[in-house]
N, C-alpha and C positions, 0 to 999 in steps of 0.2 A: 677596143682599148679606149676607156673613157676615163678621164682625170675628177676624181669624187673629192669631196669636199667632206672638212673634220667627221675622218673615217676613224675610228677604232682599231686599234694596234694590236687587240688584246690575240685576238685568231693569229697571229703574226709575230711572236715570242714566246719563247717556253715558259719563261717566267708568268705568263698571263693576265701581264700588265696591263691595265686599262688607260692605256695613254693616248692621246690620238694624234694622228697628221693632220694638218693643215691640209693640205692635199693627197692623195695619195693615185698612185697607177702601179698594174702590174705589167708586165710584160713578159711574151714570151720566143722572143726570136729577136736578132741582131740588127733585123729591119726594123723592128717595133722600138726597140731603143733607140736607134739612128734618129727616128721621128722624134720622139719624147727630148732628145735632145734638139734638134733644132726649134722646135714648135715650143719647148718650156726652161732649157736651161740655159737658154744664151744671154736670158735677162742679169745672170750672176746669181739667181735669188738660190735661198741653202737648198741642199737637197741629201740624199740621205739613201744608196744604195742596199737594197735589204734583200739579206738572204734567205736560211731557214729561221733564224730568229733565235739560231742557238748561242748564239754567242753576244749578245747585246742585251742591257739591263736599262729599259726606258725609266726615265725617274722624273719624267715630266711630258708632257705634251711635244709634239715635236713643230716649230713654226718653219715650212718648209713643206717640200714637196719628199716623199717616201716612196719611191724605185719600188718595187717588190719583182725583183729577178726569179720567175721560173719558168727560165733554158735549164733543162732535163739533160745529164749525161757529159761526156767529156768527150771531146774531139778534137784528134791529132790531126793538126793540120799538115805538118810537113815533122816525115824525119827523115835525117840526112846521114851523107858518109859525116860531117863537122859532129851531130850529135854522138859516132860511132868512136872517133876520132878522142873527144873528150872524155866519154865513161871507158874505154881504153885505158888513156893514160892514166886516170884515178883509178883503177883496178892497178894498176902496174904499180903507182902509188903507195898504195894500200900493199901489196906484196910486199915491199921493201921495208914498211914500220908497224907491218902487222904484230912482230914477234918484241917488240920494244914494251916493253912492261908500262912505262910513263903514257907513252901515246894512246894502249890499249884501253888506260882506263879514263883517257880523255873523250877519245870517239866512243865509247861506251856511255858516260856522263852525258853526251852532246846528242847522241844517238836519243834517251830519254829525254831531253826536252822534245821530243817528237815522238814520245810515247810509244820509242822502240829500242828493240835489243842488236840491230844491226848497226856492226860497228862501220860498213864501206857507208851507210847514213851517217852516222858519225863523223864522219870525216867530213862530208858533204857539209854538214853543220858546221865544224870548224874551219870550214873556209867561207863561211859567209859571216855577214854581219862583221858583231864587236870581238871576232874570234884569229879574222884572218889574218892580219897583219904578223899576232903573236905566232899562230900556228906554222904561217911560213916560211917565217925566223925560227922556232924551233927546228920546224923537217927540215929546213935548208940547212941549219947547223949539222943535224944529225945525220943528213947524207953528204955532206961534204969533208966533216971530221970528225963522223961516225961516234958523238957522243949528242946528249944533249945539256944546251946551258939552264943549269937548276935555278936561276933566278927567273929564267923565261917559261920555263914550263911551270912554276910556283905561279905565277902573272895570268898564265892559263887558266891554270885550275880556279884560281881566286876568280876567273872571270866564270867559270862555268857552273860555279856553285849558288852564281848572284842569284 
């Protein structure tokens, strides 16, 4: 694992951009980053974790050091009764405003910004981010007095369409 000097980016983005790092390292294990960090990023100087390259549009040289992470595969490190505990209560959730006409095509909308048709994602979506607050306050209203307020789900949708 050796830190190269104005490396070429192009092998390193779909778009096959000819941009280069200033530095560049790959890595491939959590030990080899741990180093890379203390031996090069403590100084503060930029740097720039790179994945597969699918998602980033280099439109210039990059001045900085360039990560190129390849740890292969995903690894559950711990799952728990907590983890069991929470998709529990959202499935329980999801029972209760599945049949809700308003919410259906909310978690369905929200579901696709994740490039999916499942609406228990859906919902998952509308409790993060710029979604939650609204969303809570609607379900809350709607299990509590079994309707929902049309100005708050109009606030939703307005938000889910941005």
């Amino acid at each position: 694992m050796q830190v190269s000097k104005n490396t070429s980016l192009k092998a390193f983005n779909t778009f096959g951009v000819d941009a280069k790092a200033n530095e560049f390292v790959a890595f491939s294990s959590v030990a080899q980053l741990e180093h890379i960090a203390k031996e090069h990023l403590a100084s503060g100087s930029p740097y720039l974790i790179l994945g597969a390259g699918s998602n980033i549009l280099f439109t210039q040289d990059y001045n900085g050091l360039v990560l190129k992470n390849e740890i292969l595969g995903i690894d559950v490190v711990e799952e728990n009764d907590e983890f069991d505990s929470i998709n529990d209560a959202l499935l329980k959730l999801y029972d209760k405003i599945k049949n809700n006409e308003e919410f259906k095509n909310c978690m369905i909308k929200a579901a696709a910004k994740l490039l999916s048709k499942d609406e228990v994602i859906g919902l998952c979506v509308l409790y993060s981010y710029d979604f939650m607050y609204l969303t809570h306050e609607c379900i809350s209203d709607y299990l509590n007095n079994d309707f929902v307020q049309k100005d708050k789900i109009k606030q939703l949708k307005y938000l889910l369409n941005k």
